[in-house]
N, C-alpha and C positions, 0 to 999 in steps of 0.2 A: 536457215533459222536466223542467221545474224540480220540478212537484207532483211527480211522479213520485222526482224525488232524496229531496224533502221526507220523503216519507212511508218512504221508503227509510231517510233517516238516522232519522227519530221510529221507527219499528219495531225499527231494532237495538238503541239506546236503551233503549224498554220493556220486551225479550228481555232484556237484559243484568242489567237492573232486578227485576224483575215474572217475563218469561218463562220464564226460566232456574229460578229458583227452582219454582214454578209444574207446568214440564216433571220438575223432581226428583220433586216433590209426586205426579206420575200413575206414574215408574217405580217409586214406591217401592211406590205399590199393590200392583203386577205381577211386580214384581222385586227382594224383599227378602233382603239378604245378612246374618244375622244373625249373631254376634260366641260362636261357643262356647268361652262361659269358665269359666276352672275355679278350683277354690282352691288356689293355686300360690302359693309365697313365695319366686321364686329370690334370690340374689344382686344387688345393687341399688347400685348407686354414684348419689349423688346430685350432680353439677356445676353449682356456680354459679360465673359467671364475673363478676369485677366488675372496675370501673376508680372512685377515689372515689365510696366509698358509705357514710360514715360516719355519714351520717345514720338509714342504715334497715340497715344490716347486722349490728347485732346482733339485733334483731327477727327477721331473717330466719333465722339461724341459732337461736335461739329457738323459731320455728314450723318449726324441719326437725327439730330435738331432739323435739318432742314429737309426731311424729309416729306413729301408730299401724302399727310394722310389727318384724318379730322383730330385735331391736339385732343379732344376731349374722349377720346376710344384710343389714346397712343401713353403708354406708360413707357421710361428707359431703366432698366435697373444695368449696375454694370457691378459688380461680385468680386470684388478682390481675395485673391487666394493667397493671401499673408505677403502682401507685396511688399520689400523691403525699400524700394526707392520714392520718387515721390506720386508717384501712379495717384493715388490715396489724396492725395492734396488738392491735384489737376482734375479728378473728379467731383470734388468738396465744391468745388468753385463753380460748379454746373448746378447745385442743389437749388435756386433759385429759381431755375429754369424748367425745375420738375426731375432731375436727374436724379435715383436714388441710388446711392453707394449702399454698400455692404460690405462689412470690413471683417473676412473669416482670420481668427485670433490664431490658425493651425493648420499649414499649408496641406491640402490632402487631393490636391487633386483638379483637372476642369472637373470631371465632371460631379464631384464632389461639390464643385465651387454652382457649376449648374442648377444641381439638385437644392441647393441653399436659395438660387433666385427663383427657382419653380414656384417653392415653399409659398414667398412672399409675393409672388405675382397674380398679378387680378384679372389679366385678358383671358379670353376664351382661346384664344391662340396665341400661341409662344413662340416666339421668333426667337432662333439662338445665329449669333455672328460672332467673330472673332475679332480683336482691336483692328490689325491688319486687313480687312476687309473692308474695301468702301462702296458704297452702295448707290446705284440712280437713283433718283429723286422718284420716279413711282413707282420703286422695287418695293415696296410692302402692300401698296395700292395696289398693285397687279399681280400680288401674291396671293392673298386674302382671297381674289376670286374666284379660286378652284376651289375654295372652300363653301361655295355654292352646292357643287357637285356632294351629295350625302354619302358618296363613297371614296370621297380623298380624304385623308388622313396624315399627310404628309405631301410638302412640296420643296424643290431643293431648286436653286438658283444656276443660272448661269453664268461658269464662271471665268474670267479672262484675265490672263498674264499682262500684265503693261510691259508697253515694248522698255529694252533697256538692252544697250549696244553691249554693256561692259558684263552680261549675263554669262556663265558659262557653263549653262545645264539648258537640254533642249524640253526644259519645264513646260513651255509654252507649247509645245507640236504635241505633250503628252496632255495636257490639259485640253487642250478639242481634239483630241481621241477621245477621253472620256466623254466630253459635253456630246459628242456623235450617240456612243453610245447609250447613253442616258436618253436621249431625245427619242431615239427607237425603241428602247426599253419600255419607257409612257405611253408609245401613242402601243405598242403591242398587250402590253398589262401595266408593271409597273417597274420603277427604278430600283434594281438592287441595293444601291447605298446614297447616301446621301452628302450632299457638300457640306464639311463640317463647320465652314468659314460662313455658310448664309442658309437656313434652312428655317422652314415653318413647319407646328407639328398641331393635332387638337390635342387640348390639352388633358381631356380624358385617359390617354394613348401615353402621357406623364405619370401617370398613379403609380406605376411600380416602377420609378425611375433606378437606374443603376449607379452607383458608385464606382463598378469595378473593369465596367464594358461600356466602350464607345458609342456613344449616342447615335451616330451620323448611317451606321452599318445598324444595330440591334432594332432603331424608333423604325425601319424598311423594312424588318423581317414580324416584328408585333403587327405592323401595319396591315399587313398582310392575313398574319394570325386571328386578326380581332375581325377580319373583312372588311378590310379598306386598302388602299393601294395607294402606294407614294408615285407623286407626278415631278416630271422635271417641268418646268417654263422657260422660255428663254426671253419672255421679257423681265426677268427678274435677275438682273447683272449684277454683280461682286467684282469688281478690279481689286485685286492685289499686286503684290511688285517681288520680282524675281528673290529667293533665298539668293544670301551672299555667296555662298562658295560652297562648292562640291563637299566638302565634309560635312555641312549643316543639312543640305539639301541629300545627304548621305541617312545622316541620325534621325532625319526627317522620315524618310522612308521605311527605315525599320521600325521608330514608333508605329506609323500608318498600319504595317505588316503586322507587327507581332499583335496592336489590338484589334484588327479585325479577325486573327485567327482565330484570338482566344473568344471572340461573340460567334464564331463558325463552331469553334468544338463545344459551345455551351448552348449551340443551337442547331444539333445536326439534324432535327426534327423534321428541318425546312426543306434538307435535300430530299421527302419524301415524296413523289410526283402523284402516288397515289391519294394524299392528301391535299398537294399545292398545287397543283397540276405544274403549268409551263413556268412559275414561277422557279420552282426548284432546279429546272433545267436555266432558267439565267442565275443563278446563285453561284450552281455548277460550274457553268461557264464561263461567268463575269468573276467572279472572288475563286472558288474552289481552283479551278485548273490552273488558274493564273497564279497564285501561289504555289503550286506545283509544278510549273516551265521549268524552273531554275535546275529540279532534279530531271526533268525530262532532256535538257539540255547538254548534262551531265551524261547519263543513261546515248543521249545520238552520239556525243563526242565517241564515246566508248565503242558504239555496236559500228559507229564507221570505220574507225581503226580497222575491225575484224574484219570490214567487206572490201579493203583497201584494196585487194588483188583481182574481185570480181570486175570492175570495170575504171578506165579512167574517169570517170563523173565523180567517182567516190573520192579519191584522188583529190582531184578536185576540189572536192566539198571540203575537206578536210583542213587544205590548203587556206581555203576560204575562213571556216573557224578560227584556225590558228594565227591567221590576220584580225581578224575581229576581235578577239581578244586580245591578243596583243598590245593593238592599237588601241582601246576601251584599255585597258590597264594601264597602256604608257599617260593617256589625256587624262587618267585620274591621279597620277603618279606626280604628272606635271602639268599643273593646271592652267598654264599658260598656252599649251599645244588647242585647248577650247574655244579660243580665238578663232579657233578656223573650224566652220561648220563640218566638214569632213570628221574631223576626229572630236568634235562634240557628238553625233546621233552611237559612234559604239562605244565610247564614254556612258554616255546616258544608259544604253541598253547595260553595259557590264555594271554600274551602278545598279540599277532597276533589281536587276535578277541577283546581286550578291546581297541587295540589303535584306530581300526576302530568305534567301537563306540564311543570316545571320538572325532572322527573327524567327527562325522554325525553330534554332539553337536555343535563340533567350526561353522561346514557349515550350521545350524539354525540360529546362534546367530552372526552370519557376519563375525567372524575371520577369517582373510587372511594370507597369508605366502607368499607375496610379494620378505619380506624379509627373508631370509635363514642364518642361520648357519651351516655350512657343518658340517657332520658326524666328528666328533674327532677320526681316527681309529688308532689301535696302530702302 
């Protein structure tokens, strides 16, 4: 019975990992949904929602001004969520330009602060970015186009890590993992979540915008619901620059975790295949099981202990764990040991899986994250 669990937990594991991805790889063969797009210019409201970002928020407004799309269909609003520093100032100083601030008197949140620029936005589609996000010059140009297609409803960006020597999280190998999986996910049906730092949505698919549940995950699953389907593109780039240090790039993660669970148990509707068909099996797959490796992980350590005397492999494997841990505990312990790629990738993996267990914890015990602190990146 023990082997039997064993290979039970290792199997879901590898699917989760490996499989999944793997299984996209053969639908997309057979079952390709491809993106008919045309050269369309609608109307385009660009939302950045910020809380102190004084450090990168002129830049970003910067790379939204030069952006390649016709000025008279291009609106910027950028949403201050009670920013105390001089954020508020270094946007004032764009109003010229056409740049409109919004200065919220009560800090309640992005997407609080999101739902504020919706209100006041005039394009037919809504582009949301993060300050930290900067954008190629015809990433809105070549976003807009799948909105030809009368069944996209959402399109989410391509996103890539700037190189940075002095980096000590393998942020970047986990980021095109995702972009792989996204790209298979579109051309098979659609993209289970969305990139939160660059995403377009119709603005229809806004009406019942939320307060309390992450946009990036919930505008994928409506998208869905209303019949339309979220695309990823990959001519639609986002450069960002590495999180400073493992405890940021730590709180970062269990933000991510705890609010995509909570739009998961507020919309368990979608795991119904009899309704969504193969959608609900990437939900499953891509979000559901992956939030659940951490205990499956737990659950293998355990059932191989019991099969230790069955064979030396088990032994083995075990051996194997207890390293990997180890070494992932010591490179987060001492964050200088991440200098050397070896003990950055089981760093990163003991990272990964502990911060989703500490956001199963916060989503027991009622903690929210209403309110956000944007990522510090260097």
């Amino acid at each position: 019975m023990s082997e039997w669990l064993f290979w039970l937990f290792l199997l879901v594991i590898l699917y989760t990992y490996l499989g999944y991805p793997a299984l996209l790889f053969l639908m997309s063969l057979v079952r390709r949904r491809p993106v008919r797009k045309g050269d369309v210019t609608p109307t385009v409201s660009i939302i950045v929602a910020v809380h102190n970002e004084e450090k990168i928020i002129r830049e970003k407004i910067e790379n939204a001004l030069s952006l390649n799309y016709p000025e008279e269909n291009l609106e910027i609003i950028v949403v201050s969520d009670f920013s105390a520093d001089s954020t508020e100032q270094i946007v004032s100083q764009f109003e010229t330009k056409g740049v409109r601030l919004i200065s919220l008197k009560q800090r309640k949140g992005k997407d609080h602060a999101q739902k504020e620029g919706i209100n006041q936005a005039k394009g037919e589609i809504l582009v949301f970015t993060d300050a930290a996000a900067l954008l190629e010059q015809n990433a809105i140009l070549n976003m807009v186009k799948n909105f030809a297609d009368s069944k996209v409803g959402c399109v989410t960006s391509e996103d890539r890590v700037l190189p940075d020597e002095k980096s000590k999280s393998e942020e970047g190998s986990y980021v095109r993992y995702e972009m792989m999986l996204r790209k298979l996910e579109s051309k098979v049906y659609s993209v289970v979540g969305l990139s939160g730092s660059f995403f377009a949505v119709r603005r229809r698919l806004c009406e019942r915008w939320s307060s309390r549940y992450t946009s990036d995950f919930l505008l994928a699953i409506r998208s869905v619901v209303a019949g339309y389907r979220a695309v990823h593109d990959v001519s639609c780039t986002a450069y960002y620059k590495t999180v400073p240090s493992l405890k940021h790039e730590f709180k970062r993660k269990v933000r991510t975790a705890a609010t995509g669970l909570a739009v998961l148990i507020h919309n368990l509707h979608i795991l119904n295949p009899l309704r969504f068909g193969f959608f609900s099996l990437e939900v499953a797959s891509h979000k559901l099981l992956r939030w659940l490796v951490p205990f499956f992980l737990l659950l293998l350590f355990l059932a191989n202990i019991y099969v230790l005397s069955e064979s030396e492999f088990y032994l083995l494997f075990l051996i194997g764990q207890i390293v990997l841990y180890s070494v992932g505990g010591a490179a987060f312990l001492f964050p200088s040991m991440n200098k050397i790629r070896v003990f950055r990738v089981p760093s990163f993996f003991c990272l990964a899986h502990l911060s989703v267990l500490v956001a199963w914890f916060e989503i027991m015990v009622g903690k929210t994250h209403f309110v956000w602190e944007p990522s510090q990146r260097e």
